[in-house]
C-alpha positions in Angstrom: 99.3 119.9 123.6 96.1 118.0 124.3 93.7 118.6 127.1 92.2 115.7 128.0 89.2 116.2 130.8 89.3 113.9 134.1 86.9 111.3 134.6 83.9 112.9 136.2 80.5 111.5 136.2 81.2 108.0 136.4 78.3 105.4 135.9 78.4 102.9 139.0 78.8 99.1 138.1 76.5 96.7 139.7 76.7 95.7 143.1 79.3 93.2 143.1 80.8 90.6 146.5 84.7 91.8 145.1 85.8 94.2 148.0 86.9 96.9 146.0 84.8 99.6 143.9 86.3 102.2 141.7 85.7 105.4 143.4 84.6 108.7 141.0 88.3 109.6 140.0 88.9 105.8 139.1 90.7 104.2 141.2 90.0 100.8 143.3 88.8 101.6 146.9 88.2 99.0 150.0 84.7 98.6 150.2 85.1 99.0 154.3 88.7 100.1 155.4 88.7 102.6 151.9 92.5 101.7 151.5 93.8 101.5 147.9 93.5 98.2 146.4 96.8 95.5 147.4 96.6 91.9 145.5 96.7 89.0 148.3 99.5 86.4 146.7 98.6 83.3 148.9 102.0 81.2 148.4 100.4 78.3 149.8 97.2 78.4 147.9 97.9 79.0 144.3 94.2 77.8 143.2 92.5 80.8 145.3 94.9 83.1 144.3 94.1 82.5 140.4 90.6 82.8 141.3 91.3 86.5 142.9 93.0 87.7 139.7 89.9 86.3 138.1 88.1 88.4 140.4 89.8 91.1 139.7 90.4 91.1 136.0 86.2 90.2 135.9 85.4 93.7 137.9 87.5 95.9 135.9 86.3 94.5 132.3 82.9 94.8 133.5 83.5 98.6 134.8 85.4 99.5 131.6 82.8 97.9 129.5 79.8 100.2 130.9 82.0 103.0 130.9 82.3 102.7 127.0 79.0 101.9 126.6 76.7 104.5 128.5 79.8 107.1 128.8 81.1 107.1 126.2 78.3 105.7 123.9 80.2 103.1 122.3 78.7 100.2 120.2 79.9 96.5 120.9 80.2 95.3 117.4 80.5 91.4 116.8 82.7 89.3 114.7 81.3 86.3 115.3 79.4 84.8 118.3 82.0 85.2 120.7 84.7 88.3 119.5 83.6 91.6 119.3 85.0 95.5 119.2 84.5 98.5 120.8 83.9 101.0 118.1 82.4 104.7 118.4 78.9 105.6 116.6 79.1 105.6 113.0 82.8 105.2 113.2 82.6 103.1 109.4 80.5 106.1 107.7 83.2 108.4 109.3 84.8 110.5 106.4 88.1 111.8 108.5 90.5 110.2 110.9 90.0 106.9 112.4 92.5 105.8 115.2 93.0 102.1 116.0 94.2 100.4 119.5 95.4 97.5 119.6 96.5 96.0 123.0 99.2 93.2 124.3 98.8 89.6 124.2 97.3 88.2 127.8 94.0 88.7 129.6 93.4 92.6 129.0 89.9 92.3 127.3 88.8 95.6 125.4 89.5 99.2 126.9 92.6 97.9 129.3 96.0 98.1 128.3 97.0 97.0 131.8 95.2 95.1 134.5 98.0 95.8 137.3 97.9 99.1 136.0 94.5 99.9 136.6 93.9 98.3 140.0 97.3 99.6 141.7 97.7 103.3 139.4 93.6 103.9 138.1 91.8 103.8 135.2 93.4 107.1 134.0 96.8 105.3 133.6 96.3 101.5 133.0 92.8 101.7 130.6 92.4 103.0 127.4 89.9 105.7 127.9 92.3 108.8 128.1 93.1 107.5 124.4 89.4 107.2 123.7 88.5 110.7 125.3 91.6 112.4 123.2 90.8 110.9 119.8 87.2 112.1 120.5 87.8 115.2 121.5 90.1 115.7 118.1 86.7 114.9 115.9 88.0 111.2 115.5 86.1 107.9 115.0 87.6 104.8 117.0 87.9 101.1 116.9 89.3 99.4 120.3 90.4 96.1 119.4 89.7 93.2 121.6 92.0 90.5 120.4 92.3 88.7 124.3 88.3 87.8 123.8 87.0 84.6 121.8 89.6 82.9 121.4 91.2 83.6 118.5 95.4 84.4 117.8 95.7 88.0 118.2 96.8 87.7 114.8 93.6 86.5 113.7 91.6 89.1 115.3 93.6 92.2 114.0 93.3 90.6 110.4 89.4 89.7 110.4 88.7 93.3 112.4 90.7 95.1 109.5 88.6 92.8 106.3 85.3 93.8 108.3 85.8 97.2 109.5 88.5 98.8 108.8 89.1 98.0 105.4 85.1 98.9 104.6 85.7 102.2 106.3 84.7 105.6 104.7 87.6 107.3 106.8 90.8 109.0 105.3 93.3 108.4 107.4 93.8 105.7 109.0 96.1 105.8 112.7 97.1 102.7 114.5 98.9 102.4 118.1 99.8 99.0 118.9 101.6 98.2 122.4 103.5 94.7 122.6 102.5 92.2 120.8 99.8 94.1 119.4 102.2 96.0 117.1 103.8 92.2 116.1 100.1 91.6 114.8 99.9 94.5 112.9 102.6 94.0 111.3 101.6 90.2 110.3 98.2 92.3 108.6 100.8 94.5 107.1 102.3 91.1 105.4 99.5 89.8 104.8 97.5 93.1 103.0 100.5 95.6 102.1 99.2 97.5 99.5 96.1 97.8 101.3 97.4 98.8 104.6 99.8 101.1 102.2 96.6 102.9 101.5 94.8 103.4 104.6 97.1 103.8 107.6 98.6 107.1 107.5 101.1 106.5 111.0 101.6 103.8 113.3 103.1 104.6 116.9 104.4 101.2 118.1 104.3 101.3 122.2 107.2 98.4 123.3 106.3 96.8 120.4 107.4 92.7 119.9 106.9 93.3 116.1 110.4 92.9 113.9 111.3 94.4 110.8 113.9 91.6 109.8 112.2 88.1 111.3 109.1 89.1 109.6 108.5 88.8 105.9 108.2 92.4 105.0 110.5 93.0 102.3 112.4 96.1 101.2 109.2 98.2 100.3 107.7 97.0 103.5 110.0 98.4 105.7 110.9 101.8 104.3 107.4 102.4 104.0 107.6 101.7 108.1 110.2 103.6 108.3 108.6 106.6 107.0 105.4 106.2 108.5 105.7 104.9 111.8 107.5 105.5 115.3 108.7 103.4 118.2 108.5 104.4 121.8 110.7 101.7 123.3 111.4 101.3 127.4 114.4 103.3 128.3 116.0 105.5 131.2 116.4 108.9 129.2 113.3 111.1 129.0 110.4 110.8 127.5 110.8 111.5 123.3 114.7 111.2 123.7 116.2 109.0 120.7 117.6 105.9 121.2 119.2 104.4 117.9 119.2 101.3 116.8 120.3 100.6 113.4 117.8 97.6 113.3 115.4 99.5 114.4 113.5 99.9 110.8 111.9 103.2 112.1 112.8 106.2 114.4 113.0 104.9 118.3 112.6 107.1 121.0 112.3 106.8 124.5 108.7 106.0 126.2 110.1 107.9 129.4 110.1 104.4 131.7 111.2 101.4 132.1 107.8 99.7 132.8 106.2 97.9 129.9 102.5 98.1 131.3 103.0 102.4 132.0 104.0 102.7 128.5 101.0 103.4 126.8 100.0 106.4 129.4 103.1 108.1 129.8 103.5 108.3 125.8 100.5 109.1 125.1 100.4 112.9 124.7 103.6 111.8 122.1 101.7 109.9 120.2 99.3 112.0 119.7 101.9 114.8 118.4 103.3 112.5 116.1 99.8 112.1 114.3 99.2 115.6 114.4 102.7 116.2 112.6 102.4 113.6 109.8 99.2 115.4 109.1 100.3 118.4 108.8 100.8 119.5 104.9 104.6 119.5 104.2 106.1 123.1 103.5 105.7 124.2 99.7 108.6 125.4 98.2 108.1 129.7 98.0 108.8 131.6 94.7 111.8 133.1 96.5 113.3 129.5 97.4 112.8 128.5 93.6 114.2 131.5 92.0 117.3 130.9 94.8 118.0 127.2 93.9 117.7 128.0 90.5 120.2 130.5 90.4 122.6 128.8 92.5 122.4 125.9 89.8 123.0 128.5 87.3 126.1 129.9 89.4 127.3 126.4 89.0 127.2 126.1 85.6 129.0 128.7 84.9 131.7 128.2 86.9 132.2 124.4 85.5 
């Protein structure tokens, strides 16, 4: 199991009039009374309500942003002049594993897989730092997608990040987790680039994913080789890494221990991070003893017919 340190030595964000602040174990704090954040829904006043989430949604990208930046040491890497990634020095040069995130369609920007997450649970469960910190900590370069930001189809930006970066990439292995309708955008790149994406992606953990197997054009090869390589946490009431079958699932579905789309991603995570380690490790040679056995066994056979 993975042991993933706390977030300690927080760098401050700049002084800000939102009346919360994440406090040093990251979690939103009054400014004055110190109680946990609570959203104000003002029924009567939808326009200042939107602005609030704005608020709100504005604080916790810029946080997360100078988090990955000056803790984590981070490089914002354009695409054009608006869209950029989040990707970890020298990540492209990187000769071993590189692991990909790829968030749901909405206003998460880079780092957050859930906004509600993060303002009413912390950053430890609703960002995507305890992902960052793990893949790190296993000798891993990282790209964190940002496919909300510039206003391209999240589509659009999985495919151009993959012809820039990815696909230019000195690593190995290749690891992708995808949560919503991030994993239906991988699999459009998968459409789109199979023998490529074939090549590079070793495993693909698919957190709630909105991708399909039969509604998009994969073909036969396309989904065994999904089958084989990938996994699907899916929302259910049985216990975390229970199977739940589906025989249109196209790959092995098991339960992501809740029922909460946006709490996905941080209670599977130490799951996912098994499955990778297992697909890497080498599969079981067969031992003189085993040979000589089926051999004989044959043999036995034989003789008998």
């Amino acid at each position: 199991m993975l042991e993933c340190s706390g977030t300690s030595d927080i760098p401050k964000p700049p002084q800000s009039d939102f009346a919360y602040f994440f406090t040093d174990d990251g979690h939103l704090q009054h400014r004055e009374t110190f109680k946990p954040y609570r959203f104000t829904f003002r029924l009567n006043d939808i326009s200042e309500t939107d602005r609030e989430h704005q608020t709100l949604c504005q604080y916790i990208t810029q946080h997360v942003y100078q988090l990955l930046e000056h803790k984590f040491h981070l490089q914002r890497v354009y695409l054009d002049q608006q869209s950029f990634v989040f990707m970890s020095l020298g990540a492209l040069e990187h000769a071993g594993s590189l692991v990909v995130l790829i968030q749901d369609w909405g206003t998460m920007r880079s780092g957050v897989w859930s906004w509600k997450v993060v303002a009413h649970e912390g950053l430890e469960r609703g960002s995507q730092i305890p992902y960052l910190r793990c893949a790190l900590l296993e000798s891993c370069a990282i790209i964190l997608m940002n496919p909300n930001e510039g206003g391209q189809a999240l589509e659009q930006h999985v495919q151009s990040v993959w012809e820039r970066l990815i696909s230019k990439s000195s690593a190995e292995h290749v690891f992708v987790v995808a949560h919503g309708y991030g994993g239906l955008a991988f699999v459009d790149l998968f459409c789109h680039w199979p023998e490529e994406v074939e090549h590079r992606v070793k495993a693909v953990a698919f957190l709630n994913s909105s991708h399909s197997v039969w509604h998009q054009p994969l073909g036969k090869a396309g989904r065994d080789w999904l089958k084989s390589h990938s996994r699907t946490w899916i929302l259910s009431t049985k216990p975390l890494n229970r199977s739940v079958g589906s025989l249109k699932a196209g790959c092995p579905q098991i339960s992501a221990g809740t029922q909460c789309h946006d709490s996905a991603p941080a209670v599977c995570m130490e799951s996912v991070f098994r499955f990778f380690a297992k697909i890497m490790k080498p599969k079981p040679m067969a031992t003189p003893l085993q040979v000589i056995t089926r051999s004989k066994s044959r043999t036995s056979d034989q003789n008998n017919n």
